[in-house]
PAVO-983051 format. One record per residue: x, y, z of N, C-alpha, C in turn; residue number from 1; residue in three letters. Coordinates in steps of 0.1 Angstrom, whole numbers. Layout:
REC  n.u  n.v  n.w  ca.u  ca.v  ca.w  c.u  c.v  c.w  k  r
REC  X  Y  Z  X  Y  Z  X  Y  Z  NUM  ALA
...
***
This chain:
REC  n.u  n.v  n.w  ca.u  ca.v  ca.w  c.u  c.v  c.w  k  r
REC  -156  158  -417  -146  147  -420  -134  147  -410  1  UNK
REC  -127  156  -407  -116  161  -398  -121  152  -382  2  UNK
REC  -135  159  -377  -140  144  -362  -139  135  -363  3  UNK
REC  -144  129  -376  -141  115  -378  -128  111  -376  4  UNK
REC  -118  119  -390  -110  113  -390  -101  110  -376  5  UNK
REC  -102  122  -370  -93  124  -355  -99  107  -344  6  UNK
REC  -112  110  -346  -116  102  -337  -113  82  -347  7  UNK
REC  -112  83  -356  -107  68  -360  -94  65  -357  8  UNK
REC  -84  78  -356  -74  81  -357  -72  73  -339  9  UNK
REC  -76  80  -332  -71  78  -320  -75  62  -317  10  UNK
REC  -84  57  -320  -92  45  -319  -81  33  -326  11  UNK
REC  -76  36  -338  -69  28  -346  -52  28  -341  12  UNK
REC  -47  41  -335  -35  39  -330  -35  30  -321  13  UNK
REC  -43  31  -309  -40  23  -300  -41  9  -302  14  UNK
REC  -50  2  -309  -50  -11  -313  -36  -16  -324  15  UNK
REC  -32  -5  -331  -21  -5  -337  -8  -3  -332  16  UNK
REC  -7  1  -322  5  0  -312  7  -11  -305  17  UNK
REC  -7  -17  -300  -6  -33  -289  0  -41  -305  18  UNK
REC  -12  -41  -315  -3  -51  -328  13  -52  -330  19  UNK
REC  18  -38  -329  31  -34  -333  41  -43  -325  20  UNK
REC  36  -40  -312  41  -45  -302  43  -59  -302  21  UNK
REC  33  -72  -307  31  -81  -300  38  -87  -314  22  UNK
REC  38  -76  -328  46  -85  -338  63  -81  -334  23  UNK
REC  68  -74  -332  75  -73  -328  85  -82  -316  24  UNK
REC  72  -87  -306  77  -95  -297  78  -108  -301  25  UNK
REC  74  -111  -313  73  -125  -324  86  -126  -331  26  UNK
REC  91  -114  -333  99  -115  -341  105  -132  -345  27  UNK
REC  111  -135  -354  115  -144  -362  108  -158  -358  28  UNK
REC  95  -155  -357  89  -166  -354  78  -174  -366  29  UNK
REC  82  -183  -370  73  -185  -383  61  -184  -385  30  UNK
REC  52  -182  -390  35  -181  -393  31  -170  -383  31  UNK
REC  38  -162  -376  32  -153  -367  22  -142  -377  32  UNK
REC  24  -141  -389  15  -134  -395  1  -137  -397  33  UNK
REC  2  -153  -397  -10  -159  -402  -22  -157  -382  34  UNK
REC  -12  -160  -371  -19  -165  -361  -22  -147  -356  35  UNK
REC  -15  -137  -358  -18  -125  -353  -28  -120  -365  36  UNK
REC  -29  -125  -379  -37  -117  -388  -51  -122  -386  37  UNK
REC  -55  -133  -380  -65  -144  -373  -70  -134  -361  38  UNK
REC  -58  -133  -355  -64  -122  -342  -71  -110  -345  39  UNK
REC  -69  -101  -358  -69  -93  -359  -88  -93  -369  40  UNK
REC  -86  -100  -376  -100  -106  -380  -110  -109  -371  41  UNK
REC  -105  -121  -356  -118  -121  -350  -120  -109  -342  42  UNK
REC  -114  -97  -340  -115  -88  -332  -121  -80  -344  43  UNK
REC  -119  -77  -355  -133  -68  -362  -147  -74  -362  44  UNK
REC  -144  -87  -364  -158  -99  -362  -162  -101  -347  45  UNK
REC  -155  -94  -337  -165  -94  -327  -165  -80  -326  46  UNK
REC  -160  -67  -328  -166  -54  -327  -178  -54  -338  47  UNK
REC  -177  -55  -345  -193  -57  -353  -202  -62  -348  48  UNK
REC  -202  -73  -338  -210  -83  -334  -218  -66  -324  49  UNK
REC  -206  -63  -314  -208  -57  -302  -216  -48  -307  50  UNK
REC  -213  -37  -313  -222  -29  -318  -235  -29  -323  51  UNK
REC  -237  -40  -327  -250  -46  -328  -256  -52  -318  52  UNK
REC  -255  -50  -308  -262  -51  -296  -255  -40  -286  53  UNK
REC  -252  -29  -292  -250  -16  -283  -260  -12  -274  54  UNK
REC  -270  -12  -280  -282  -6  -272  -283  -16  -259  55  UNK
REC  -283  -26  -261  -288  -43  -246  -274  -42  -243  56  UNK
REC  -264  -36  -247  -252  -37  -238  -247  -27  -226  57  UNK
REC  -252  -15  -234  -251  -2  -224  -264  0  -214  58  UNK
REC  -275  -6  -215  -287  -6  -204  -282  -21  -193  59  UNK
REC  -272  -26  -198  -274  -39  -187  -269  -39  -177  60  UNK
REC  -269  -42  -163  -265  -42  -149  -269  -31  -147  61  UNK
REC  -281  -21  -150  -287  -11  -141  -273  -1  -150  62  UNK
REC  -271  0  -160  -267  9  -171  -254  10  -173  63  UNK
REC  -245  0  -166  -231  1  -165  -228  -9  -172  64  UNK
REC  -234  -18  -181  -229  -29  -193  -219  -26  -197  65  UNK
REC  -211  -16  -209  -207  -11  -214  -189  -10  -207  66  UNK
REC  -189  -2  -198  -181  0  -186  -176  -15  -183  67  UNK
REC  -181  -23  -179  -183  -39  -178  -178  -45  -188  68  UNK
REC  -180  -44  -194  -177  -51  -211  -160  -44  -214  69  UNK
REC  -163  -32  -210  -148  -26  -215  -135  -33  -199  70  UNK
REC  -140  -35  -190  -132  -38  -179  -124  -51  -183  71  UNK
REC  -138  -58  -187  -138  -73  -188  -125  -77  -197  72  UNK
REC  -129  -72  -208  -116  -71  -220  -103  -67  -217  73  UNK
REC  -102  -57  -215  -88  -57  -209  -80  -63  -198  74  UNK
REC  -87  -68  -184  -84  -76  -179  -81  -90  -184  75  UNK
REC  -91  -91  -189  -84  -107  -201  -69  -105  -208  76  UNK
REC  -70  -93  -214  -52  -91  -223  -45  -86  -210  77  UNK
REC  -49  -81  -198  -35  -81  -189  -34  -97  -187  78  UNK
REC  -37  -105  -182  -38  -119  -182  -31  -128  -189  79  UNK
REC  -35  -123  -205  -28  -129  -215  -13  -125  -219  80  UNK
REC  -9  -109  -216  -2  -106  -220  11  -111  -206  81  UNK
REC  6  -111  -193  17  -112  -183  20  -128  -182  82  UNK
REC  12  -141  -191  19  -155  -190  26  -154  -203  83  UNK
REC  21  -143  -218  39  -143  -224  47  -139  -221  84  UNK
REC  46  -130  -211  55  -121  -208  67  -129  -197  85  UNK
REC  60  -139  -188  67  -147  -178  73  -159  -189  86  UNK
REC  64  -165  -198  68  -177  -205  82  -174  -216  87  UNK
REC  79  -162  -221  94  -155  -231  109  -152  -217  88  UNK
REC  101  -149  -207  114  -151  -195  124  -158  -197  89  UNK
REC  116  -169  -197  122  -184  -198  129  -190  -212  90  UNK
REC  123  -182  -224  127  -189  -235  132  -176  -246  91  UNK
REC  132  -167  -240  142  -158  -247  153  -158  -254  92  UNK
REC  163  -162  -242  178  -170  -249  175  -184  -262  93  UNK
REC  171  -192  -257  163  -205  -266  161  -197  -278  94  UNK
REC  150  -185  -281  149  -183  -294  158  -173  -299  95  UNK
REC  165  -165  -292  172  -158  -297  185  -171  -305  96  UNK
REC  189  -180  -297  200  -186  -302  196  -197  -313  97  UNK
REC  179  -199  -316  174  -204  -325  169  -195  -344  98  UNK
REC  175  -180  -337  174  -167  -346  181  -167  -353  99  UNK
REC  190  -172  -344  209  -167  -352  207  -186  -361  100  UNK
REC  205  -192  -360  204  -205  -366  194  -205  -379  101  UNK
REC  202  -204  -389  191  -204  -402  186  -214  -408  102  UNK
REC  171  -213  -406  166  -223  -414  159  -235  -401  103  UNK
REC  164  -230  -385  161  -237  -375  147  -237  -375  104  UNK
REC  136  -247  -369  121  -241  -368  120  -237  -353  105  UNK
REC  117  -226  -349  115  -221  -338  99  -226  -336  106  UNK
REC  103  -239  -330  88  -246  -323  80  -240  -312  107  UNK
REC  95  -232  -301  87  -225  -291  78  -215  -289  108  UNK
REC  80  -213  -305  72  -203  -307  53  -200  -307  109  UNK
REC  51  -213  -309  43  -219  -308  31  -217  -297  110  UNK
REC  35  -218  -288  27  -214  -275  23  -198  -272  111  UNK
REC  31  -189  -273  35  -173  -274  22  -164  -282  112  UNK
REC  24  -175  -296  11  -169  -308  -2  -173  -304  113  UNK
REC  -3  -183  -298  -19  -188  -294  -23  -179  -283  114  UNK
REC  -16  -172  -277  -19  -165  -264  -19  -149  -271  115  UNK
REC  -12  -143  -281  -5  -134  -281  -21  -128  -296  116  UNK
REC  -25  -142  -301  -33  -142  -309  -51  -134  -305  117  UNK
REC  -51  -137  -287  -59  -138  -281  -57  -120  -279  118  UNK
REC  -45  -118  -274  -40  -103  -268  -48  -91  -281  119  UNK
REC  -41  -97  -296  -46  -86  -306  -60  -87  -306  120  UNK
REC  -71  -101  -307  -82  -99  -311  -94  -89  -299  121  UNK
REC  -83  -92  -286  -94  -87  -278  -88  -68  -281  122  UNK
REC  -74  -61  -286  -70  -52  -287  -87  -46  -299  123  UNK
REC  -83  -55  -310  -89  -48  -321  -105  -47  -318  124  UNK
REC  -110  -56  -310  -123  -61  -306  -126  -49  -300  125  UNK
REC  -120  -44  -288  -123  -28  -278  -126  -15  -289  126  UNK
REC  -113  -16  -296  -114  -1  -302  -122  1  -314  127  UNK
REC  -122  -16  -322  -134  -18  -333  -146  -10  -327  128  UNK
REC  -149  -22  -320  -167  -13  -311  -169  -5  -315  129  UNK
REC  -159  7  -305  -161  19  -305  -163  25  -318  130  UNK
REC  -153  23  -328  -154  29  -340  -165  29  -345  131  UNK
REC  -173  17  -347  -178  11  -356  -195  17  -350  132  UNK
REC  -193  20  -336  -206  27  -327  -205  46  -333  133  UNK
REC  -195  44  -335  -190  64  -334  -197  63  -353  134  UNK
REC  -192  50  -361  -194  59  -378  -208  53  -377  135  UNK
REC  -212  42  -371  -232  48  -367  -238  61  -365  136  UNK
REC  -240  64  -355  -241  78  -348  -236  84  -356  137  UNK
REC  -225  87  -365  -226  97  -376  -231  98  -388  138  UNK
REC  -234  85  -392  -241  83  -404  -255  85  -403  139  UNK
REC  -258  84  -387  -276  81  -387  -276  101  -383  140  UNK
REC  -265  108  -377  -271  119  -378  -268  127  -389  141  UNK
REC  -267  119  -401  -265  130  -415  -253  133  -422  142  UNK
REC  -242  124  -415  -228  132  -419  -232  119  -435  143  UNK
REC  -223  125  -446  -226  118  -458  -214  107  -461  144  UNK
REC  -214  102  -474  -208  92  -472  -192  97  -474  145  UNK
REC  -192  104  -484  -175  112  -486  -172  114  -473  146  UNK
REC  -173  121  -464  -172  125  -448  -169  116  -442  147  UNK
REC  -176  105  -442  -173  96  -433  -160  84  -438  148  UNK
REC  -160  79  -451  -149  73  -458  -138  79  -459  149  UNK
REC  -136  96  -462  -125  105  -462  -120  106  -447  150  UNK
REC  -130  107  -435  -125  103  -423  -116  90  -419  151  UNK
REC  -125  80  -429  -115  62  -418  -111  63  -426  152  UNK
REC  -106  68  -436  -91  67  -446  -79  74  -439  153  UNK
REC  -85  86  -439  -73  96  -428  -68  88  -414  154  UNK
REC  -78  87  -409  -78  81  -395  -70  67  -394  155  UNK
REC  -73  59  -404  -66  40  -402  -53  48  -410  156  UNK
REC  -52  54  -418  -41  57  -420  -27  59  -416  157  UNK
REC  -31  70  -402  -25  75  -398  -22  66  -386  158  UNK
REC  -32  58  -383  -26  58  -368  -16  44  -374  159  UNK
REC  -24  38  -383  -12  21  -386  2  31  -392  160  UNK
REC  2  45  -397  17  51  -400  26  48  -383  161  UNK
REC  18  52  -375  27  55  -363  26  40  -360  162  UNK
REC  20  36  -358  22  16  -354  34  13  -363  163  UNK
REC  40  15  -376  47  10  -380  60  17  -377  164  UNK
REC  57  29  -373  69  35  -367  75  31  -354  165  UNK
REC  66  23  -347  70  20  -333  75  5  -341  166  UNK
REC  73  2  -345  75  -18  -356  93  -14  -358  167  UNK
REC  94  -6  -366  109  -7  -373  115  2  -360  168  UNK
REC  110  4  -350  122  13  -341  121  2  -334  169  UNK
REC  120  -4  -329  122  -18  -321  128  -28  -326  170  UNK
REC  127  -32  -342  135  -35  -344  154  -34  -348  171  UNK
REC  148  -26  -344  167  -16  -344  174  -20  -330  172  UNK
REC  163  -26  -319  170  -30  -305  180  -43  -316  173  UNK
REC  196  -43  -307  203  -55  -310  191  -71  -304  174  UNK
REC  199  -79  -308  185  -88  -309  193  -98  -293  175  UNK
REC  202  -93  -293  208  -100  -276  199  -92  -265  176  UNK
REC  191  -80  -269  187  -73  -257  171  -75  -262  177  UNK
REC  167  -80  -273  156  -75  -280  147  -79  -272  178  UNK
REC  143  -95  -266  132  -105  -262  134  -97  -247  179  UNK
REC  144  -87  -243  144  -90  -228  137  -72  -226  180  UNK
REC  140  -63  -235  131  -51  -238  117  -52  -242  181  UNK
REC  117  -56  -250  97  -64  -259  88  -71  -242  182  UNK
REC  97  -78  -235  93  -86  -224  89  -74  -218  183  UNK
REC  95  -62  -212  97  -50  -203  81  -39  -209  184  UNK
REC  84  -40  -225  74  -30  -230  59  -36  -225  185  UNK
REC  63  -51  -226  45  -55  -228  42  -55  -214  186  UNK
REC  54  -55  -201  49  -59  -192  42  -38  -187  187  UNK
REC  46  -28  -196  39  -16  -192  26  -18  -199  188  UNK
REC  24  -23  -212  9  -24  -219  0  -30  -210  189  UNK
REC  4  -39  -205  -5  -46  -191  -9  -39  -180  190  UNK
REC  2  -30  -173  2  -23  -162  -11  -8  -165  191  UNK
REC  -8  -5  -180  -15  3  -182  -30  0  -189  192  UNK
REC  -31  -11  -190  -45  -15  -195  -53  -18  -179  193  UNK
REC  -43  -27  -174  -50  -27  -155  -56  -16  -153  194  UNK
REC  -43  -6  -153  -51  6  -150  -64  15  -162  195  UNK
REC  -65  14  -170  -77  19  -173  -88  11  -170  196  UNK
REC  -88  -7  -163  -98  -12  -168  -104  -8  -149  197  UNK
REC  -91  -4  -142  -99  3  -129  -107  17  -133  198  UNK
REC  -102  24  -144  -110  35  -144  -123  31  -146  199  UNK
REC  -124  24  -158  -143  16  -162  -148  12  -146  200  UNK
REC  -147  7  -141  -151  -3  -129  -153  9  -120  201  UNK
REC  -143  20  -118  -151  31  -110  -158  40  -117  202  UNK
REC  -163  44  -128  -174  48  -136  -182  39  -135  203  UNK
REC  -181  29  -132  -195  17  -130  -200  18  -115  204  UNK
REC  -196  25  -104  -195  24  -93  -190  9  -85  205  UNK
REC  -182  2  -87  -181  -9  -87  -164  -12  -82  206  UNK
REC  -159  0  -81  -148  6  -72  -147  19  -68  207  UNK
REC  -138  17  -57  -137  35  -46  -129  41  -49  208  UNK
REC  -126  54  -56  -117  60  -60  -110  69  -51  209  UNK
REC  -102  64  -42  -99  66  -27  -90  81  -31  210  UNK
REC  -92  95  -29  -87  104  -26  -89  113  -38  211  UNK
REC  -83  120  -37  -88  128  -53  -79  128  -63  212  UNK
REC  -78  133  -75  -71  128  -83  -55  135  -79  213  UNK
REC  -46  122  -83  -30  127  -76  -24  134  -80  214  UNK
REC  -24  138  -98  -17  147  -100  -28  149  -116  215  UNK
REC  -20  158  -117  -26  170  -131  -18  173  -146  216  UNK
REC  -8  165  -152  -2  168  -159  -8  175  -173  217  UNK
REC  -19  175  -176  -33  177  -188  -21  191  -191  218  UNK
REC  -15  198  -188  -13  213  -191  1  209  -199  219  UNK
REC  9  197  -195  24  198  -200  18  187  -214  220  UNK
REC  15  173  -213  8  165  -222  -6  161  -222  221  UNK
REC  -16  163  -230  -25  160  -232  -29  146  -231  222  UNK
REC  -43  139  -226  -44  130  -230  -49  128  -245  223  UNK
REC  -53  131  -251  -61  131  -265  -44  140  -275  224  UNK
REC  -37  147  -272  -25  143  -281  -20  134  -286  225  UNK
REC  -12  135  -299  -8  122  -304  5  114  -292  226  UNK
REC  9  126  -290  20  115  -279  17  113  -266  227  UNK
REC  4  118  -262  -4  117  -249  -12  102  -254  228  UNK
REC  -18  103  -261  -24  87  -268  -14  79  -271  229  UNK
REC  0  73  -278  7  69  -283  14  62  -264  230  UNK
REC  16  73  -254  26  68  -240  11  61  -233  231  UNK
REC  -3  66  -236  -15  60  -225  -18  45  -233  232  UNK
REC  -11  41  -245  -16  28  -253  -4  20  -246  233  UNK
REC  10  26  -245  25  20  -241  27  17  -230  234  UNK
REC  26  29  -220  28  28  -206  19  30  -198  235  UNK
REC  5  32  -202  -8  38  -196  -4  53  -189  236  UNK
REC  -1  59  -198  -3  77  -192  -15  77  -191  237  UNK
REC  -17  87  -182  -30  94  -178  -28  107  -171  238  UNK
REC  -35  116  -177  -29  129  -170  -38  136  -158  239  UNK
REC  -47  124  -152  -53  132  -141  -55  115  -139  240  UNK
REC  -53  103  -131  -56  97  -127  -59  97  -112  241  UNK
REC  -66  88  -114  -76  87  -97  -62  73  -87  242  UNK
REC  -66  76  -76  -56  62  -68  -61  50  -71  243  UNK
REC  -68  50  -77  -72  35  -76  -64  23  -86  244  UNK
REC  -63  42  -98  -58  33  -111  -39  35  -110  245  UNK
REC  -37  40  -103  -20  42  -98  -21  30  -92  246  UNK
REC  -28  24  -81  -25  13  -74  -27  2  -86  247  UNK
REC  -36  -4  -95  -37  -14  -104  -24  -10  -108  248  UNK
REC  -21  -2  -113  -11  -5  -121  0  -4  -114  249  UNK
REC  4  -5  -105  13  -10  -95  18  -25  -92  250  UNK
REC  4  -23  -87  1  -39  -84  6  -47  -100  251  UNK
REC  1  -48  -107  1  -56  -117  12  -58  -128  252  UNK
REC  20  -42  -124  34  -46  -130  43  -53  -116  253  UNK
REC  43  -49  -109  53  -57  -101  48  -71  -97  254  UNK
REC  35  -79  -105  32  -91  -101  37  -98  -113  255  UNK
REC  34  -90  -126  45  -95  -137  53  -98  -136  256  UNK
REC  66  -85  -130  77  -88  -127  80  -96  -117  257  UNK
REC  77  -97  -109  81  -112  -102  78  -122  -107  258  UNK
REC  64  -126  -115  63  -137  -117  76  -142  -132  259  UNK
REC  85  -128  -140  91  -134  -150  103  -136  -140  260  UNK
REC  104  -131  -131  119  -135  -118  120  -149  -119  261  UNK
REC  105  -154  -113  108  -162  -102  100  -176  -114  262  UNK
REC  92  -176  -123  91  -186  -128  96  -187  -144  263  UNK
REC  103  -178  -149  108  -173  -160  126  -174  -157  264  UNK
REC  127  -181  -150  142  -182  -153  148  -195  -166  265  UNK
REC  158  -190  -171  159  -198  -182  160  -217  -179  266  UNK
REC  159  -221  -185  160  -233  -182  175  -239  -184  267  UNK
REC  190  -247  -173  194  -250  -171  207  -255  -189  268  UNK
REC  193  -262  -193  207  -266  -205  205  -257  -216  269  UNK
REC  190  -249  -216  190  -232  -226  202  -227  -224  270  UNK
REC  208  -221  -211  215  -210  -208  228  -214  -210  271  UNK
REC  229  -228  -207  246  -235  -212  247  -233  -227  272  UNK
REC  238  -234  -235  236  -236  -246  241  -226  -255  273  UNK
REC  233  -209  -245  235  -197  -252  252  -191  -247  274  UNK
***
């Protein structure tokens, strides 16, 4: 019970930290429950799908499917997450001064959830899979059913405890700094999903892992700790990364940040406004 649970555990935090996050970055936005609980639905309805074609997914492209599939996905949420991240640039002030107005309908909100809706389903979609491939494999080698239920009870438990804990500490940012911190967090969720989705791509041979790995932290933080999992979901820690995945995630945060510079500036009668 304890494997399971540890391993749902780790699986469920991380999907529950990207959620945390992206409700968070919603804040006072109406129906966001309905368009992220949507997200959250088709991403169990397609990790179910995935798993059921585990076997034709891990034999495909000469055995690197899998690898492929996991690259794929996350490049899609760096994608999705760096046009909210540039688009809230711009309209930050707008809904913050739409926050403080009660009873206002925050319409801009609108655009953020359609994209942000996309960010969770592909979150829950990755680590569903996995899960749902891992309580296979345990069920078909004998573990019983108490074991395996007392595991994803422990495990979804725990990790949505710490998702909720990162939920109400963010909300404690004042709300004049809030959209411009949430903007900063997601733009590290990006930088560090880039970078793992280089790690898949060089386990698929399909990138060069130019030098040997740059440094070693594994002895001060774990990656498989709770707070070694908790900073590689947030900021993409990794405690032996290769250069390839230091360069994506380079690259990809400072393409962020420029692009919230330079096309995320507020708009002219927003900023008079605020």
């Amino acid at each position: 019970m304890l494997g399971i649970a540890i391993l749902v555990f780790r699986e469920v935090l991380e999907a529950a930290l990207v959620v945390s996050v992206v409700f968070a970055a919603t804040r006072g936005v109406p129906g966001r429950g309905r368009w992220i609980g949507a997200g959250i639905a088709a991403g169990i309805l397609g990790a179910v799908a995935i798993a059921g074609f585990a076997g034709a997914i891990a034999g495909a492209v000469e055995g690197a499917g899998q690898e492929l599939l996991d690259a794929g996905v996350l490049f899609a949420a760096v994608v999705m997450i760096a046009w909210h991240a540039i688009w809230m640039a711009s309209h930050g002030k707008e809904m913050t001064a739409q926050m403080h107005a009660l009873g206002s309908a925050v319409s801009v909100g609108r655009s953020p959830l359609t994209v942000l809706t996309a960010v969770v389903a592909l979150a829950v979609l990755r680590e569903g899979s996995e899960v749902v491939l891992f309580l296979y494999a345990q069920a078909a080698g004998g573990s019983g059913w108490v074991d395996v239920a007392g595991g994803i009870a422990l495990g979804f438990g725990g990790g949505c405890a710490v998702g909720l804990l990162l939920y109400f500490g963010l909300l404690r940012i004042p709300i004049r700094y809030f959209f411009t911190a949430t903007n900063w967090l997601l733009l590290l969720v990006a930088a560090g999903m880039a970078s793992q989705a280089a790690r898949f791509l060089v386990q698929a041979d399909l990138l060069p892992s130019p030098g040997p790995t740059l440094w070693d932290t594994s002895g001060m933080l774990s990656d498989r700790s709770l707070l070694g999992q908790t900073l590689h979901t947030l900021i993409g820690y990794d405690a032996r990364p290769a250069g390839v995945q230091v360069l994506f995630y380079i690259i990809t945060g400072a393409l962020i940040a420029i692009g919230m510079r330079l096309w995320g500036k507020p708009r002219r009668g927003v900023s008079g406004a605020a």
